[in-house]
C-alpha positions as CSV (number, residue, x, y, z in Angstrom):
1,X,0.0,0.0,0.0
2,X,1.4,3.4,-1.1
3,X,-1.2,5.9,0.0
4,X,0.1,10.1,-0.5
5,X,-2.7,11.5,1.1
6,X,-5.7,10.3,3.2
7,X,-8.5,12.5,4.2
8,X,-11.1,10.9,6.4
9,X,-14.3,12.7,7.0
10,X,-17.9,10.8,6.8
11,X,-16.9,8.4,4.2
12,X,-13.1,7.5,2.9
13,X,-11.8,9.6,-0.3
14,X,-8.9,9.2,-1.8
15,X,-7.2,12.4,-3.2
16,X,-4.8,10.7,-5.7
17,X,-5.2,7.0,-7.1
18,X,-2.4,7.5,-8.7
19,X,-0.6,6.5,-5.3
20,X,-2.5,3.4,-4.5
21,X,-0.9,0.2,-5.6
22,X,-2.9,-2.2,-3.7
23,X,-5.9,-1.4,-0.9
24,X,-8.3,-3.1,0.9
25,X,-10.8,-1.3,2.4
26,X,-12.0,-3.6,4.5
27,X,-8.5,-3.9,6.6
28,X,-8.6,-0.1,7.7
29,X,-11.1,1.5,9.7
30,X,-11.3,5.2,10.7
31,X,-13.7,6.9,13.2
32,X,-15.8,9.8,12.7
33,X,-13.7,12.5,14.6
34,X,-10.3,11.5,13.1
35,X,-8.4,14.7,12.0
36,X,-6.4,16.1,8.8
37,X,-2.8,14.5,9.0
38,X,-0.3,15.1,6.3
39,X,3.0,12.5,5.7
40,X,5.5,11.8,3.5
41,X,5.4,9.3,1.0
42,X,9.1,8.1,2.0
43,X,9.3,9.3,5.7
44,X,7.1,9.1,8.5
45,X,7.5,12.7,9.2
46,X,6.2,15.6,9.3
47,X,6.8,18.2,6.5
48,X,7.1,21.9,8.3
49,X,6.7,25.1,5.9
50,X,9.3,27.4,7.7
51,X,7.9,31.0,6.5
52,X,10.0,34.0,6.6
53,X,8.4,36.1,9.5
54,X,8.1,39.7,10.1
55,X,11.4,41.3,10.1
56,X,9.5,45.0,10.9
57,X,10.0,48.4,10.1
58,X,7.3,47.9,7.3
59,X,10.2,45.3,5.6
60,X,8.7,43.7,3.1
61,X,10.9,41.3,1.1
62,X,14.7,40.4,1.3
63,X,17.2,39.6,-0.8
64,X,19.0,35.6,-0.2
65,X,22.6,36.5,0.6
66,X,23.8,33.4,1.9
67,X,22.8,29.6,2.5
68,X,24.2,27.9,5.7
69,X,22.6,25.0,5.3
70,X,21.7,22.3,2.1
71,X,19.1,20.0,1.4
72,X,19.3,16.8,3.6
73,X,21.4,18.6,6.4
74,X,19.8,18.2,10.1
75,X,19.0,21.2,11.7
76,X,18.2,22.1,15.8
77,X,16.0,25.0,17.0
78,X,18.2,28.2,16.8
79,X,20.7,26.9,14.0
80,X,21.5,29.3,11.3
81,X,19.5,28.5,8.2
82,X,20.6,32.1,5.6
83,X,21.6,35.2,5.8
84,X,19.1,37.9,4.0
85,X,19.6,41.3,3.0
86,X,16.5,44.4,3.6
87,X,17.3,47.6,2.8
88,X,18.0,48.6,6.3
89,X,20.3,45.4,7.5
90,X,21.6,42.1,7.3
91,X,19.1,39.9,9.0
92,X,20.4,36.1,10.1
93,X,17.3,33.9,10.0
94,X,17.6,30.6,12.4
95,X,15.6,27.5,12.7
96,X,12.5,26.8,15.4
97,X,12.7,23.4,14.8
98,X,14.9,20.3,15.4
99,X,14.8,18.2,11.9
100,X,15.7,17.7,8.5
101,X,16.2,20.6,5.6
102,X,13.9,18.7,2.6
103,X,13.7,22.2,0.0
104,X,15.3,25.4,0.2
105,X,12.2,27.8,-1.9
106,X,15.1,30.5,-2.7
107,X,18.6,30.4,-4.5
108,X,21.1,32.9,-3.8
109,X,20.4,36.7,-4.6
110,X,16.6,35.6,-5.2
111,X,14.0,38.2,-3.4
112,X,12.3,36.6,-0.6
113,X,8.7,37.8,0.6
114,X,7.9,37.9,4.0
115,X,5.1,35.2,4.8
116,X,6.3,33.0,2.3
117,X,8.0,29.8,3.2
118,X,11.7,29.9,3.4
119,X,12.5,26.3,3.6
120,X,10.5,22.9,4.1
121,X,11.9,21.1,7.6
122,X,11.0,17.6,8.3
123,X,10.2,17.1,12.1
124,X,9.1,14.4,13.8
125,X,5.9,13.7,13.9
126,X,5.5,12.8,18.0
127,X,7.1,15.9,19.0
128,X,3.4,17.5,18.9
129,X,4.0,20.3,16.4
130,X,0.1,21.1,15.1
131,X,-0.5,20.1,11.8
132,X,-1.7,24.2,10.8
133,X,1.7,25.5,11.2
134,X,2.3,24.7,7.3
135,X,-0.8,25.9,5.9
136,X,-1.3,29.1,8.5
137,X,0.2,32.7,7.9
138,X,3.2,32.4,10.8
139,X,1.5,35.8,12.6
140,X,4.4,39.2,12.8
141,X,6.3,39.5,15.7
142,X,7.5,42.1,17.3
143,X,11.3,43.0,17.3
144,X,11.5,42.5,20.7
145,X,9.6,38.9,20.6
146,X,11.4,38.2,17.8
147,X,13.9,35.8,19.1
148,X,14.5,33.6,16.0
149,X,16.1,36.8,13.8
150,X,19.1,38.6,14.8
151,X,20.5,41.4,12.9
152,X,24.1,40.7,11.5
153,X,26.5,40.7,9.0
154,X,27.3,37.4,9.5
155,X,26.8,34.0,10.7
156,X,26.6,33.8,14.3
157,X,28.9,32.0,16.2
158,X,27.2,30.2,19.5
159,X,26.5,27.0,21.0
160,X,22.8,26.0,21.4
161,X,23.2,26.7,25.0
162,X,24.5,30.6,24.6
163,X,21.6,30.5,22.4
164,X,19.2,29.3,24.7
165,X,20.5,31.5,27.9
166,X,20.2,34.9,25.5
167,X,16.6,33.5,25.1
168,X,15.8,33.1,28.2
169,X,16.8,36.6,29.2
170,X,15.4,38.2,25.7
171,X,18.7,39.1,24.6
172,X,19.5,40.1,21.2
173,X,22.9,38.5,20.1
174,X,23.4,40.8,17.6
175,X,23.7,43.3,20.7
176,X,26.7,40.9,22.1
177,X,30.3,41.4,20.2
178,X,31.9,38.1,20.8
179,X,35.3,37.7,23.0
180,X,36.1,34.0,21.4
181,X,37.6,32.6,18.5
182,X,36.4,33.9,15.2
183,X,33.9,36.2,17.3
184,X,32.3,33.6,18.9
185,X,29.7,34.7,21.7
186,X,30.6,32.9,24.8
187,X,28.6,32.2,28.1
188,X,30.6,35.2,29.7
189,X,29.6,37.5,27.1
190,X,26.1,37.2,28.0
191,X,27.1,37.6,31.3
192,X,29.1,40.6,30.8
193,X,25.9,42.0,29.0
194,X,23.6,41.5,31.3
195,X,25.8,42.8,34.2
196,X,25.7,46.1,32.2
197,X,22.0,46.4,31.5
198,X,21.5,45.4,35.1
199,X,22.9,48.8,36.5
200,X,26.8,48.4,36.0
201,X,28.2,51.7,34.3
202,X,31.9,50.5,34.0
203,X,33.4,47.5,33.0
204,X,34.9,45.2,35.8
205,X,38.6,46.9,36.3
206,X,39.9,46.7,39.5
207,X,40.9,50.4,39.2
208,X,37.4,51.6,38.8
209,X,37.3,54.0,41.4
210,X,37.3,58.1,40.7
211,X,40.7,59.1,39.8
212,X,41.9,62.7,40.6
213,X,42.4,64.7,37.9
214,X,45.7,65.5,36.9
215,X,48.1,68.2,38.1
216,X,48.4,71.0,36.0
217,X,52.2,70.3,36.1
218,X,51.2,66.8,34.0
219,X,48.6,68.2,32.1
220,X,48.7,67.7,28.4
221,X,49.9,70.8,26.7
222,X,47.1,72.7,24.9
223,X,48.0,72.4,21.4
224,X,48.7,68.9,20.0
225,X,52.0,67.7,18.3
226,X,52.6,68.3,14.5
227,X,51.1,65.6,12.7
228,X,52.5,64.6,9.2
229,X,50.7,65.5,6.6
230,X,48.2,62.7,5.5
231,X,48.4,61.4,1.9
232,X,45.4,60.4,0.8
233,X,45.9,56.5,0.2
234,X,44.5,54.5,-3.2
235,X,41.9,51.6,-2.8
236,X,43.9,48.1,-2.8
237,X,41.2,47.1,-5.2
238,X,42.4,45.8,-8.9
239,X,41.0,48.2,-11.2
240,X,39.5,46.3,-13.8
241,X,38.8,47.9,-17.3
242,X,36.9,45.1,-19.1
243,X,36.0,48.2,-21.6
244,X,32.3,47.1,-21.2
245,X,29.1,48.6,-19.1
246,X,28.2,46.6,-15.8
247,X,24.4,47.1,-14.7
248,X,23.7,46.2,-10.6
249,X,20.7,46.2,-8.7
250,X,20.3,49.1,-6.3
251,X,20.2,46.4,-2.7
252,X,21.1,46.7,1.0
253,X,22.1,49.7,2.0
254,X,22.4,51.7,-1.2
255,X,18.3,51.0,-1.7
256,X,17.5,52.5,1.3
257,X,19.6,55.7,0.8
258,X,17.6,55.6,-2.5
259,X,14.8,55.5,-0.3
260,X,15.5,58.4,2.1
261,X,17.5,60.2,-0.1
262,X,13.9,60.6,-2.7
263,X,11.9,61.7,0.7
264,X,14.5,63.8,1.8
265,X,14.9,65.9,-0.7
266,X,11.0,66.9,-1.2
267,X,12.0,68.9,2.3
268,X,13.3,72.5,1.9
269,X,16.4,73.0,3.0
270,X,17.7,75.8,4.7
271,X,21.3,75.6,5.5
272,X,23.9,77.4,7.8
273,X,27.4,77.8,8.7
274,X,29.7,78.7,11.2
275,X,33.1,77.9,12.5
276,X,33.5,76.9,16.3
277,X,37.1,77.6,18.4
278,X,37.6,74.5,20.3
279,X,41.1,75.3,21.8
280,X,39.5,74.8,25.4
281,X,37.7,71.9,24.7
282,X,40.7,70.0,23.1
283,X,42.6,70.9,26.7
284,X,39.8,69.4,27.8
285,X,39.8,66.3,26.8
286,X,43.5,65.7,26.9
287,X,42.9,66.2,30.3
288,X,39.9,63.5,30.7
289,X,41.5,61.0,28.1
290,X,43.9,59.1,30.6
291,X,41.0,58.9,33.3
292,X,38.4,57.7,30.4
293,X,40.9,54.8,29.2
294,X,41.3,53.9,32.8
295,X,37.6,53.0,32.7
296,X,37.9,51.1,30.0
297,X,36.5,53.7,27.3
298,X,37.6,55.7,24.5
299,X,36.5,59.4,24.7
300,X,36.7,61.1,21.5
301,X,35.0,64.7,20.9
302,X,31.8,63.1,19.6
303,X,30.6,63.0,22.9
304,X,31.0,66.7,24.1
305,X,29.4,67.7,20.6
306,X,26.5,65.5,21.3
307,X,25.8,66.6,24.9
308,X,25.9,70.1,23.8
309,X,23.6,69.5,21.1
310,X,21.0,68.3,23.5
311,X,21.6,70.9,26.0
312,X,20.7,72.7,22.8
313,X,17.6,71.0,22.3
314,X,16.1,71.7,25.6
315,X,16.1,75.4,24.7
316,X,15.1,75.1,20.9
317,X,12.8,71.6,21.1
318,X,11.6,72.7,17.4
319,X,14.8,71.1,16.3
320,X,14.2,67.9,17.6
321,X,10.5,67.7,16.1
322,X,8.9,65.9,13.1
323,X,6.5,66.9,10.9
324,X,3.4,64.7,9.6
325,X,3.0,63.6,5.8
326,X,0.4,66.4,5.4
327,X,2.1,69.1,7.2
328,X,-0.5,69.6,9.2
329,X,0.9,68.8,12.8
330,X,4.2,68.7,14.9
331,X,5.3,65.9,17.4
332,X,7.5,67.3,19.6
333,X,9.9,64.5,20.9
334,X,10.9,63.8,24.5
335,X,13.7,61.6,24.2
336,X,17.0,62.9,22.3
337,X,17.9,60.3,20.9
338,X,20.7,61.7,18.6
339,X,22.3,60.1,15.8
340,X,25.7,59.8,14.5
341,X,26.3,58.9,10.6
342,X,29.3,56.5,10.4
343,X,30.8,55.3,7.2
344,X,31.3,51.4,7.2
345,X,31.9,48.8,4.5
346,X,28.6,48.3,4.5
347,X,28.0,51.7,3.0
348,X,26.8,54.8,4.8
349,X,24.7,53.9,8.6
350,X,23.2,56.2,11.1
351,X,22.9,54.1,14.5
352,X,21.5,56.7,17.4
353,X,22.8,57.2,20.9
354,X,19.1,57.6,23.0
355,X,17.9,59.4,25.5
356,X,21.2,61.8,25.4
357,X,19.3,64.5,27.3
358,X,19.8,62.1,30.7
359,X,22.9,60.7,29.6
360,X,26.5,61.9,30.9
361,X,29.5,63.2,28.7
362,X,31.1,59.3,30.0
363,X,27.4,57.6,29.4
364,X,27.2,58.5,25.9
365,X,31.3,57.7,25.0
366,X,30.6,54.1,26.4
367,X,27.3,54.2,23.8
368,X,29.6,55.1,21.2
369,X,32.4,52.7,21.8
370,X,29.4,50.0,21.7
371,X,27.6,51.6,18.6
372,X,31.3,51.7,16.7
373,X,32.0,48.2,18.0
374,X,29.2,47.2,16.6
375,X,29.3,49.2,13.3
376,X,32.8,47.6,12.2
377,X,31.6,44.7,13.0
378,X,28.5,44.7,10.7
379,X,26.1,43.8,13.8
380,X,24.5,46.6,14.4
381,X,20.6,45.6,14.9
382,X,17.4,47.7,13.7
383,X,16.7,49.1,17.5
384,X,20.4,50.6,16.9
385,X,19.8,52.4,13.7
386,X,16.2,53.6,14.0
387,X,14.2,56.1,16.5
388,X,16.9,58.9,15.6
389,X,16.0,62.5,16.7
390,X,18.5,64.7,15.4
391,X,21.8,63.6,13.7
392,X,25.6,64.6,13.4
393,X,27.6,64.0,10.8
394,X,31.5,63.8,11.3
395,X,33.1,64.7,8.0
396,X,36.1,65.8,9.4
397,X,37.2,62.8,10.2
398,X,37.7,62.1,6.4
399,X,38.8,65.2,5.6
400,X,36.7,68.9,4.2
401,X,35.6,71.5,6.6
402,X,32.4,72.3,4.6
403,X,29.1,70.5,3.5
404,X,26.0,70.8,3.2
405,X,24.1,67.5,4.6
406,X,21.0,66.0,4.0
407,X,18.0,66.2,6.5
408,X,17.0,62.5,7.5
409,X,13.4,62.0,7.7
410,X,11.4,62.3,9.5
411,X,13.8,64.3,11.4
412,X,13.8,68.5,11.0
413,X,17.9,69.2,11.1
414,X,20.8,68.0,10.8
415,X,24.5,69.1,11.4
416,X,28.0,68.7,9.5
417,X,31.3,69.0,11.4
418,X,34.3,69.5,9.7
419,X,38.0,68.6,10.3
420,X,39.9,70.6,13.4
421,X,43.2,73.1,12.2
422,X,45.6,74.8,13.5
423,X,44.4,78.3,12.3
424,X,45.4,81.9,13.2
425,X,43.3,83.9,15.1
426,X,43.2,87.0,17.2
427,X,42.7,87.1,21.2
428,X,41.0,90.0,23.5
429,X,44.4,91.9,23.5
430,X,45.0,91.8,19.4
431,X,47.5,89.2,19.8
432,X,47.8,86.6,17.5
433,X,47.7,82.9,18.9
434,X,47.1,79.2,17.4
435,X,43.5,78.5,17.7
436,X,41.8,75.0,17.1
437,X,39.1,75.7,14.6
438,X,36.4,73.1,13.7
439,X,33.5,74.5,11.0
440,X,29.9,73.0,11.1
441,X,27.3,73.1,8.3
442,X,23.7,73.1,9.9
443,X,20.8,72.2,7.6
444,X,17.0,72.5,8.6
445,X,13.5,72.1,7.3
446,X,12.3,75.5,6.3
447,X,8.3,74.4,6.7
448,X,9.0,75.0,10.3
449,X,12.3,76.3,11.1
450,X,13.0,79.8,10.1
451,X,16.7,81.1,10.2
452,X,17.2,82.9,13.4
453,X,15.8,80.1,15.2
454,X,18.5,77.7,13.6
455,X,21.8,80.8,14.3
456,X,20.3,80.8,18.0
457,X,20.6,76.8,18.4
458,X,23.8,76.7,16.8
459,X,25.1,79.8,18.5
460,X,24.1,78.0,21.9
461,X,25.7,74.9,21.1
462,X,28.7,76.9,19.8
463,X,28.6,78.5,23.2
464,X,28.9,75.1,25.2
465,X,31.7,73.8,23.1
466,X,34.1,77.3,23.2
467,X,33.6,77.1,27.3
468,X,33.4,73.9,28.1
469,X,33.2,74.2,32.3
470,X,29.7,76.4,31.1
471,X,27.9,73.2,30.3
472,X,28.1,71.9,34.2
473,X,25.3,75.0,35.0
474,X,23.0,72.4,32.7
475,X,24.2,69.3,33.0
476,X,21.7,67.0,34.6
């Protein structure tokens, strides 16, 4: 007897003849109330429809980037099946079952649809999975239920039972940079992270304690050494000049600056400029280096320009608004959660420190030490790169003093720094001394930000960053 299918309701039907060899009806017997099974015609498992689930942000469909596993391989709840691509990140899918891969639907670069199955798993049968799973819509999930898709760049490296403990404790592993070989997430990683998000500030240092500050005899002198002059270095890419046109899909990354880029630029633009003397601050944080690296942290100016922005914002809130498709009304947001553009291999990213206005000069360089972590690494996840307030853009550290950057929407303004130089300028007494000089481009949306509101912010913010020891009236 080779039956495919068997459906038994009132009366016994056969769906298929085709599949039946030899039958006698007389040597089965079925009740009433038996339900809808479904088996294999070679296996007595059961055939699982893994559908790609709801990745969020309105994500629709992702591109296949990589396979991890092949027909006929085994597979155990929380193994990596691909890798997929949206236009916002890398996404690494993993199994929820324990059995065997039977089809992959997809081949490499193929679009994938969300709600669509993925791959067919065969389970067994007695482990109770119900029989709808292959035939229902899997329902969304929210990002933070979501514990089946990580955001990566690559394949995550971790046992089943680091797996299972960031599970338990609704960890995100794509949060986690991993201290073992190849980047592998250890148990003491998730440790580590949990330790932190439990109240722990620093990282375990037996020298953790507050440090005096410096004497002024050991201070760091104000102006830095000469640097040589950077030569700009080529790509270590083979140029290749096959002497014929190459059409690409827009994907990843690129598509969604497509994306923003098109919105973005139906906003008016209303830009301005002005340069910022920073020979205080850089004292500053010469000063504050050596106690920062004794916590374990690298401070860089980022976060003094991104405290004084929001010390900023809590005088001009306008600035850290958003304005509704039909321009009819403006949400006023109460979290600062400001982001900073960062240039990876990946292509251009904007991950967002939040909640900056609560958030100490240290807090928010530990923030960025994780974000840029992260960001190298290619694992920085959506809750990372969306929910951004108001933006900075660091130019300088590339090189230019000027620009004139693009708003991101649905944010009202954004800001450009340029490169610090060692320029000429004039003190109270006419004298002429070496000044630290950084410029910053400011852009806004003209619908509701006019001009002298966007000089007073910046001059404000200018303010803070020329007299550093002013910020500590506001600091909270």
């Amino acid at each position: 007897v080779c039956i495919h299918r068997v459906r038994s309701c009132s009366s016994i039907r056969f769906i298929k003849s085709k599949y039946v060899c030899v039958f006698d009806k007389s040597a089965l017997k079925f009740s009433h109330q038996q339900r809808l099974f479904r088996t294999s015609a070679v296996s007595c498992g059961q055939i699982v429809q893994f559908k790609l689930s709801d990745i969020g942000e309105g994500i629709t469909e992702v591109t296949v980037k990589e396979w991890y596993i092949k027909e006929g391989d085994s597979v155990s709840q929380f193994d990596s099946i691909c890798e997929v691509q949206s236009d916002k990140a890398s996404v690494t899918i993993t199994s929820r079952y324990d059995g065997v891969i039977r089809k992959l639907h997809y081949s490499i670069d193929d679009i994938a649809f969300v709600g669509k199955p993925l791959v067919d798993i065969e389970i067994d049968a007695s482990k109770g999975v119900s029989p709808e799973e292959d035939v229902v819509e899997t329902p969304p999930m929210s990002h933070e239920e979501h514990t089946h898709q990580e955001i990566k760049g690559h394949k995550t490296l971790a046992t089943p039972a680091v797996r299972r403990l960031a599970m338990e404790n609704n960890i995100k592993l794509s949060e986690i940079v991993g201290t073992g070989k190849d980047n592998r997430i250890l148990k003491e990683d998730i440790l580590n992270y949990l330790a932190k998000q439990t109240g722990a500030i620093l990282p375990p240092s037996p020298k953790a304690e507050i440090v005096p500050p410096l004497r002024k005899t050991e201070a760091v002198p104000a102006a830095p050494k000469d640097k040589t002059h950077k030569i700009p270095v080529p790509l270590s890419r083979p140029i290749a000049f096959s002497g014929k046109d190459k059409t690409e899909p827009v994907t990843g990354f690129q598509k969604a600056m497509v994306k923003t880029m098109s919105a973005a630029l139906k906003i008016p633009h209303f830009g301005y400029s002005d340069e910022i003397d920073l020979t205080e601050l850089v004292q500053l944080r010469e000063e504050l280096k050596p106690l920062a690296e004794i916590r374990g942290v690298k401070l860089s100016f980022m976060p003094f320009f991104i405290k004084a922005a929001s010390l900023g914002l809590l005088q001009y809130p306008i600035l850290n608004a958003s304005l509704d498709e039909n321009c009819q009304n403006v949400t006023y947001k109460a979290s600062h959660n400001i982001g900073v553009a960062m240039d990876t291999e990946q292509g251009l990213i904007v991950p967002n420190v939040k909640n900056v206005q609560v958030c100490s000069v240290f807090d928010i360089a530990v923030e960025l030490n994780r974000l840029q972590s992260l960001g190298s690494a290619g694992q920085l996840g959506t809750s990372d790169l969306t929910g951004g307030t108001f933006t900075l853009s660091n130019i300088g550290t590339i090189g230019g003093t000027y620009a004139k950057p693009v708003i991101l929407p649905p944010e009202v303004a954004i800001g450009a720094l340029g490169k610090i130089q060692v320029l000429p300028r004039f003190n109270g007494k006419g004298e002429v001394f070496k000044a630290q000089i950084m410029n910053v481009s400011w852009s806004a949306d003209h619908r509701i930000i006019d001009g002298a509101t966007m000089a007073r912010f910046s001059n404000l913010w200018k303010s803070y960053l020329e007299n550093p020891a002013s910020m500590l009236l506001d600091l909270k």
